[in-house]
PyMOL commands that place a pseudoatom at each C-alpha (Angstrom):
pseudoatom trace, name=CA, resn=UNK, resi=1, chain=A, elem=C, hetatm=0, pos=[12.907, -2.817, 3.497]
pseudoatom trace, name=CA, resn=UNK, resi=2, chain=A, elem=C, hetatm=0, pos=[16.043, -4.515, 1.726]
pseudoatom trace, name=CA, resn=UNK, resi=3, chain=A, elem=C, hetatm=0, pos=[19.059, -2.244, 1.100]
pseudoatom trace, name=CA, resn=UNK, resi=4, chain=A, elem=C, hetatm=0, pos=[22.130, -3.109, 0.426]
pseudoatom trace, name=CA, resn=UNK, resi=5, chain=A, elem=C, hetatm=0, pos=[23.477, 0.318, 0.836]
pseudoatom trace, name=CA, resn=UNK, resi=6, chain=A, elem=C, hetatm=0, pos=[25.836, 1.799, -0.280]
pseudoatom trace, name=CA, resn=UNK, resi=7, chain=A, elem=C, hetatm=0, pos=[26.351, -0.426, -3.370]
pseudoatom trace, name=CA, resn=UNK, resi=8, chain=A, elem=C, hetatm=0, pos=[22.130, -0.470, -4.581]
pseudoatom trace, name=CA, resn=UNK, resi=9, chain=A, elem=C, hetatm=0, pos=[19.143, 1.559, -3.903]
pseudoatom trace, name=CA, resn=UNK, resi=10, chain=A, elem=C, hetatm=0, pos=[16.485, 0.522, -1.077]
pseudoatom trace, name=CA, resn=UNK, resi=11, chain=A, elem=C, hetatm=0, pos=[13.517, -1.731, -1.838]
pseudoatom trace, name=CA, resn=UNK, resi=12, chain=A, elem=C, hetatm=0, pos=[10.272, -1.833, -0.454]
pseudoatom trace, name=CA, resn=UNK, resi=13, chain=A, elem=C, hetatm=0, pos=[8.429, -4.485, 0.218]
pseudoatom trace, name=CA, resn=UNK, resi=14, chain=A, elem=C, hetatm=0, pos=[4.532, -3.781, 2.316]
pseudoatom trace, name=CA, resn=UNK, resi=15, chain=A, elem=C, hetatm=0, pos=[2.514, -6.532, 3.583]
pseudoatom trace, name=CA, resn=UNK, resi=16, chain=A, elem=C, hetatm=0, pos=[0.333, -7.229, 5.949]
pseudoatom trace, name=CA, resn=UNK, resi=17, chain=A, elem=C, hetatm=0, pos=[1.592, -9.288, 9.204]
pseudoatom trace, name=CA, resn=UNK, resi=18, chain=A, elem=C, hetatm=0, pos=[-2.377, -9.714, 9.802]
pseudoatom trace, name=CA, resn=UNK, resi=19, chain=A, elem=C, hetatm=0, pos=[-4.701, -8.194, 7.576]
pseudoatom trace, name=CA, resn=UNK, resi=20, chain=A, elem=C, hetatm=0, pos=[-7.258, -5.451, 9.258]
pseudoatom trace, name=CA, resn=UNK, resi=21, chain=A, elem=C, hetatm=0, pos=[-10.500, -6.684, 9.296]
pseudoatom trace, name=CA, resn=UNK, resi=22, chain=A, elem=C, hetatm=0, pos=[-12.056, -4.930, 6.498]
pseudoatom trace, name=CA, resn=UNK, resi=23, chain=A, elem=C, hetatm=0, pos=[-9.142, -6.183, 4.227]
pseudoatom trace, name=CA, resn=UNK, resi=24, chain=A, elem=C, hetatm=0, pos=[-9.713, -9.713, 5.728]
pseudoatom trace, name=CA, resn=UNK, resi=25, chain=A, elem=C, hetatm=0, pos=[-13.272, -9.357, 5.100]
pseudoatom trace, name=CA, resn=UNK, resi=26, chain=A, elem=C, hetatm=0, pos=[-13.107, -8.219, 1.836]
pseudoatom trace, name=CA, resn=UNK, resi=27, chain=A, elem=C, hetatm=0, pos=[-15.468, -5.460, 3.026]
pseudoatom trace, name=CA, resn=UNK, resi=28, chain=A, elem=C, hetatm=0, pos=[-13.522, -3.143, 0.683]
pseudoatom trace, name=CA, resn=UNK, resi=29, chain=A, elem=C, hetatm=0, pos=[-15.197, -2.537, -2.721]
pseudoatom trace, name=CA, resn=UNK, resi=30, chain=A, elem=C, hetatm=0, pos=[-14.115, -2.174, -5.915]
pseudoatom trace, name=CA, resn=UNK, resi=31, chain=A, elem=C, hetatm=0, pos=[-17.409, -0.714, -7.812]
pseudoatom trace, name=CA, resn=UNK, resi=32, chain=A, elem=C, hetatm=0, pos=[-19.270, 1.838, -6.649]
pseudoatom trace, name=CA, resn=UNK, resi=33, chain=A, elem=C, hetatm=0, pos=[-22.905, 0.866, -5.170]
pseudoatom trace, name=CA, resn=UNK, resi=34, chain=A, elem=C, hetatm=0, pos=[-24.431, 2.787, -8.198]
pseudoatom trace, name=CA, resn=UNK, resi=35, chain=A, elem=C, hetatm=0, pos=[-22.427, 0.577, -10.673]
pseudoatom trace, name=CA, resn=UNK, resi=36, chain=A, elem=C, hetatm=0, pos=[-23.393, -2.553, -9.037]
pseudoatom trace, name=CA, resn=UNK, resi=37, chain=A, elem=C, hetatm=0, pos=[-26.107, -3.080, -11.203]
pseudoatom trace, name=CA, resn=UNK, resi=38, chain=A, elem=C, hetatm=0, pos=[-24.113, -2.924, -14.166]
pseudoatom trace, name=CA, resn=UNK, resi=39, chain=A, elem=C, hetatm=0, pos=[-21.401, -5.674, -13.443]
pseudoatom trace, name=CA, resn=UNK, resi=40, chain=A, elem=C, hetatm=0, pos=[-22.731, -8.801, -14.190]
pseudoatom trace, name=CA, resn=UNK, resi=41, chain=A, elem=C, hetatm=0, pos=[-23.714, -10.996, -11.868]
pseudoatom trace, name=CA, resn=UNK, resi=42, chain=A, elem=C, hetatm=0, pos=[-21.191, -14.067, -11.811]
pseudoatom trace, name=CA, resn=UNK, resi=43, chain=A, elem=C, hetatm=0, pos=[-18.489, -11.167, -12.184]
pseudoatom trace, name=CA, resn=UNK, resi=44, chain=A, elem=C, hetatm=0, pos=[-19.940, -10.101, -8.315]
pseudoatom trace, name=CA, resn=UNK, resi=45, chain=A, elem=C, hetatm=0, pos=[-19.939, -13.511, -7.175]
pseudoatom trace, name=CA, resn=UNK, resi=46, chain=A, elem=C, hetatm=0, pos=[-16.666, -14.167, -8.451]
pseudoatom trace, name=CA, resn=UNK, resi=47, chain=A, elem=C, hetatm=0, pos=[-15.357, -11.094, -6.623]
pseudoatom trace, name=CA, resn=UNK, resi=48, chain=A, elem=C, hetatm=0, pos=[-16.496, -11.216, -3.952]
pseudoatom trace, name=CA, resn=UNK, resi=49, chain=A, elem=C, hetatm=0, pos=[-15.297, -15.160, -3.073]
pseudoatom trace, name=CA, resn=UNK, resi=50, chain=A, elem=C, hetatm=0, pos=[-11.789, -13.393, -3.653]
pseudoatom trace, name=CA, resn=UNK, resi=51, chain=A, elem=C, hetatm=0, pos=[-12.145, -10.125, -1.988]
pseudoatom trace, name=CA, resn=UNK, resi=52, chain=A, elem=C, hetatm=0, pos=[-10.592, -11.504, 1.068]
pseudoatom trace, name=CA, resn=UNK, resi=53, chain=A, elem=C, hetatm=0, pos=[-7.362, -12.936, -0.830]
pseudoatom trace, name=CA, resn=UNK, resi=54, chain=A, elem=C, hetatm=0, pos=[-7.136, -9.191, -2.761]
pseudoatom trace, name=CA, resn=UNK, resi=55, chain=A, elem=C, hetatm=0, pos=[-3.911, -6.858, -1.487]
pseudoatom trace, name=CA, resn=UNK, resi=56, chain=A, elem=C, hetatm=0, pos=[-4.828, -3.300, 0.109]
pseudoatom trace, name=CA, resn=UNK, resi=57, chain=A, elem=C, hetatm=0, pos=[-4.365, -0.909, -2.630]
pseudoatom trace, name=CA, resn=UNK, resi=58, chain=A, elem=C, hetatm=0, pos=[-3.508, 1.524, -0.321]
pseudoatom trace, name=CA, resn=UNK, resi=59, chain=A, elem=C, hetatm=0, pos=[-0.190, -0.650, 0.708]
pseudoatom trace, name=CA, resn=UNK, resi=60, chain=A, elem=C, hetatm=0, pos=[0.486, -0.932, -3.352]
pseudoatom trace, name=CA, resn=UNK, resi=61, chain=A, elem=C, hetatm=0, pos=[0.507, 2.772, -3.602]
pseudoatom trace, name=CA, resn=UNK, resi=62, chain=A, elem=C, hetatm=0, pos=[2.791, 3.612, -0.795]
pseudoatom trace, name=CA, resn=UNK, resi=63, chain=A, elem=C, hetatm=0, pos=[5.114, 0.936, -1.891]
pseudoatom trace, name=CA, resn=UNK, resi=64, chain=A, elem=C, hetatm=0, pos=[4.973, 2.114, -5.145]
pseudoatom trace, name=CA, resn=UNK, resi=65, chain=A, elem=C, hetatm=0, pos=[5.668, 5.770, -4.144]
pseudoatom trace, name=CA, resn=UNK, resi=66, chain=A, elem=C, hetatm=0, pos=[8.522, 4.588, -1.743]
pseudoatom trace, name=CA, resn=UNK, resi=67, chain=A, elem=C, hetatm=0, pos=[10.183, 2.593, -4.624]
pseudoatom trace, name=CA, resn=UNK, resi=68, chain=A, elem=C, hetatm=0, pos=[10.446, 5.476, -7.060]
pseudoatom trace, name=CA, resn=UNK, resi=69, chain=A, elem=C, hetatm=0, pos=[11.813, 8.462, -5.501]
pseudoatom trace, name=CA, resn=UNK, resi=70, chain=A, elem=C, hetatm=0, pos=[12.308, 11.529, -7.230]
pseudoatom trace, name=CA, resn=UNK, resi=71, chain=A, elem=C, hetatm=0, pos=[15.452, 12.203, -9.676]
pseudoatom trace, name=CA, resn=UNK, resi=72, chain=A, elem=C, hetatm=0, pos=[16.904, 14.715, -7.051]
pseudoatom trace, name=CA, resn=UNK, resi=73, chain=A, elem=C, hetatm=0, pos=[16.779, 11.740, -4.013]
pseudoatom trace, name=CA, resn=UNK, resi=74, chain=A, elem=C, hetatm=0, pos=[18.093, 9.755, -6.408]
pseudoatom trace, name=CA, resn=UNK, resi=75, chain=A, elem=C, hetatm=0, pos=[21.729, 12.260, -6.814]
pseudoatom trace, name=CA, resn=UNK, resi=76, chain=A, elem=C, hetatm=0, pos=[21.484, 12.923, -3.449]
pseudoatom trace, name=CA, resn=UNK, resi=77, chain=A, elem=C, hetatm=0, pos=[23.543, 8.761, -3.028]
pseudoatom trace, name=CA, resn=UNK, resi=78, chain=A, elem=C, hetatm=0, pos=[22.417, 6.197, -1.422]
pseudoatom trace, name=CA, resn=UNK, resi=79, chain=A, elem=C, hetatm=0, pos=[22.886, 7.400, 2.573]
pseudoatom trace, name=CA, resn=UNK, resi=80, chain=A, elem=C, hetatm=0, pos=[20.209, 9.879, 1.953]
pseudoatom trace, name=CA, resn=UNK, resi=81, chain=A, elem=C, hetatm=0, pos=[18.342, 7.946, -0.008]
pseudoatom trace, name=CA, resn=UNK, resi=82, chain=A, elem=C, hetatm=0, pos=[17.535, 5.250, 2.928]
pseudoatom trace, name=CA, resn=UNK, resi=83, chain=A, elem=C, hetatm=0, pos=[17.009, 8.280, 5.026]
pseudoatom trace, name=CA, resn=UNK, resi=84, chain=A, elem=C, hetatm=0, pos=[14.697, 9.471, 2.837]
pseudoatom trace, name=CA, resn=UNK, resi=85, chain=A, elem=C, hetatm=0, pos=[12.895, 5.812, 2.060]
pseudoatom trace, name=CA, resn=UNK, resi=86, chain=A, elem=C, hetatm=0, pos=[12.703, 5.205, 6.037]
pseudoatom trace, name=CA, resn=UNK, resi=87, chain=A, elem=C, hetatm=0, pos=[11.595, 9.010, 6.658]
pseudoatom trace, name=CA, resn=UNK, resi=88, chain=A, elem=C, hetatm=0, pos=[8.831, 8.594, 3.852]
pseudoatom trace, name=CA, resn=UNK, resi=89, chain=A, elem=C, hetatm=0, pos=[7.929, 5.363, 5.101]
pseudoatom trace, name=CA, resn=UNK, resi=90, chain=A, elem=C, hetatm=0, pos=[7.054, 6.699, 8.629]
pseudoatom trace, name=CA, resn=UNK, resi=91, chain=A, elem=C, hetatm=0, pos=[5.244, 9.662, 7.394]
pseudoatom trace, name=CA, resn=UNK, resi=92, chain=A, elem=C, hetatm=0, pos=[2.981, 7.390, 4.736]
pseudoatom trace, name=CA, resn=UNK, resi=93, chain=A, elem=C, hetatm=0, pos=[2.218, 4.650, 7.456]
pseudoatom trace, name=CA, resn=UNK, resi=94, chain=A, elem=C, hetatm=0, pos=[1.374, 7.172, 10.471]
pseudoatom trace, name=CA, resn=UNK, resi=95, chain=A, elem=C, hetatm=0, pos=[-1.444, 8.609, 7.856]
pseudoatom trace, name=CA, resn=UNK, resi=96, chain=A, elem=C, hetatm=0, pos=[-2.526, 5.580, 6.480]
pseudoatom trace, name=CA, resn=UNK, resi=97, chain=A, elem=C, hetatm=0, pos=[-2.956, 3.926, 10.451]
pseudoatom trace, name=CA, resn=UNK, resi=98, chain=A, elem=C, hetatm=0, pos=[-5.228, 7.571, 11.306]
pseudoatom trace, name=CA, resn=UNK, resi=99, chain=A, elem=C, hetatm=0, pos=[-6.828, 7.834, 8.437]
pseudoatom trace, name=CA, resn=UNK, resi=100, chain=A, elem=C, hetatm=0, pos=[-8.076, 3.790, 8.824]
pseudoatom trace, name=CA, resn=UNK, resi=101, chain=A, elem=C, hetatm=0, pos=[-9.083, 4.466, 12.093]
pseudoatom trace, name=CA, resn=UNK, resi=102, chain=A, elem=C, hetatm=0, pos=[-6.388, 2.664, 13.772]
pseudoatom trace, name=CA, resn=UNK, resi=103, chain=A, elem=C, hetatm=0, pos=[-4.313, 5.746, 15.761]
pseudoatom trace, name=CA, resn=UNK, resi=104, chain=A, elem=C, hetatm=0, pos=[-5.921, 8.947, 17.909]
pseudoatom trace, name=CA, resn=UNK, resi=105, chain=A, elem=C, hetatm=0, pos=[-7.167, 10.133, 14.390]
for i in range(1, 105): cmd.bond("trace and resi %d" % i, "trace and resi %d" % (i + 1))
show_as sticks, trace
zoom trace
């Protein structure tokens, strides 16, 4: 998170530390198994010798979400906007680490 409040808006930055292991795997899939057979092969291959290096879409959407806040945060200046960026932040991570499997979800 870089903010250099009051004078500019916060910016979000996600990234792993140490990608999970289905991440690091590149055990997540782009294609459905029932398109499979319509991708051509060397498309697959290619894929999947990158999956590993691919960023967690999941991360991309929060950070994407987190960087444009609504007009009304926006008024609101920029000490409630970093509350709100840090709030949101919290709230987006705690269901994205119980929905993964990580937390007592």
């Amino acid at each position: 998170l870089f903010a250099d409040s009051p004078r500019a808006r916060p910016a979000v930055s996600l990234s792993w530390l140490s990608p999970p292991a289905r991440v690091a795997a590149g055990t997540t899939r782009a294609l459905p198994p029932t398109l499979l057979p319509l991708a051509s092969p060397a498309a697959l291959r290619l894929a999947e010798r990158h999956a590993g290096e691919a960023a967690d879409n999941q991360l991309l959407q929060m950070e994407a979400e987190l960087n444009a806040p609504a007009a009304e945060v926006d008024r609101q200046g920029a000490p409630y906007h970093l509350l709100w960026v840090l709030h949101r932040a919290r709230m987006l991570l705690d269901v994205y680490l119980e929905t993964e499997g990580v937390g007592g979800g």
